[in-house]
C-alpha positions in Angstrom: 0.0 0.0 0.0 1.2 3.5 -0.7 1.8 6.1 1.7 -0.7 8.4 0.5 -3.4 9.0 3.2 -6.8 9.6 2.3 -9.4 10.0 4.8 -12.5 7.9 5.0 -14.7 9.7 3.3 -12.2 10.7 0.7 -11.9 7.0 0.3 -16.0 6.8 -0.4 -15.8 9.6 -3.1 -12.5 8.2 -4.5 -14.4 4.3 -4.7 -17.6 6.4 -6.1 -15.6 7.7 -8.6 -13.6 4.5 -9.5 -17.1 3.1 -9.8 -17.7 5.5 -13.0 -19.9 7.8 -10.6 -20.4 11.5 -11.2 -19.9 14.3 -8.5 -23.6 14.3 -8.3 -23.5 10.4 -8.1 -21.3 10.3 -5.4 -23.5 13.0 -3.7 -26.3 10.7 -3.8 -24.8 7.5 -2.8 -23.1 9.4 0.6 -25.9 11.7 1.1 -23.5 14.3 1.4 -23.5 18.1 -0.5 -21.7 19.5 -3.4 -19.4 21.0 -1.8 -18.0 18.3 0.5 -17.7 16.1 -2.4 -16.2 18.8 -4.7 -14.0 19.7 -1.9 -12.6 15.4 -1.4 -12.2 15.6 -5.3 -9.8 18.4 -4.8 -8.2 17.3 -1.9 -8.0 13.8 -3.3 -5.9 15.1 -6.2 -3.9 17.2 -4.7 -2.7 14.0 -2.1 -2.4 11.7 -5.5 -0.5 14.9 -7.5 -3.4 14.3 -9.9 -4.2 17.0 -12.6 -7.5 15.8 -13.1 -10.3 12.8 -11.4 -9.8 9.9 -14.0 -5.6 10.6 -13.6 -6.6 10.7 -9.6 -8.5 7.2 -10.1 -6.1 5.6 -12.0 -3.1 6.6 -10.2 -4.8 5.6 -7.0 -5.4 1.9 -8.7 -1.4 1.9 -9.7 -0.7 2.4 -6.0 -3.1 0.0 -4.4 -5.7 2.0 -3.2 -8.5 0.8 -5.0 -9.2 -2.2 -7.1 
């Protein structure tokens, strides 16, 4: 496992998003707002050096943080 650390519910939007989901999907699914999911996309590719989602999701699959 890397040693990126992602917090739990930055781990639920990241696996959301891995799943194909949308912000607005993810919102759903974790019943939380736009702005708490927009804000874990950000954070979640600034830990991951991502410049955009799908380069987020796939670097988190190269380093074994998702399947």
């Amino acid at each position: 496992m890397s040693g990126i650390n992602l917090s739990p519910f930055e781990m639920d939007v990241l696996q959301c998003l891995a799943e194909g989901m949308n912000k607005r999907g993810a919102m759903h699914k974790l019943g939380k707002s736009s702005k708490e999911v927009w804000g874990a996309m950000r954070s979640i590719q600034s830990k991951l050096s991502a410049p955009s989602v799908p380069r987020a999701v796939e670097k988190a699959r190269e380093q074994g943080l998702i399947k």
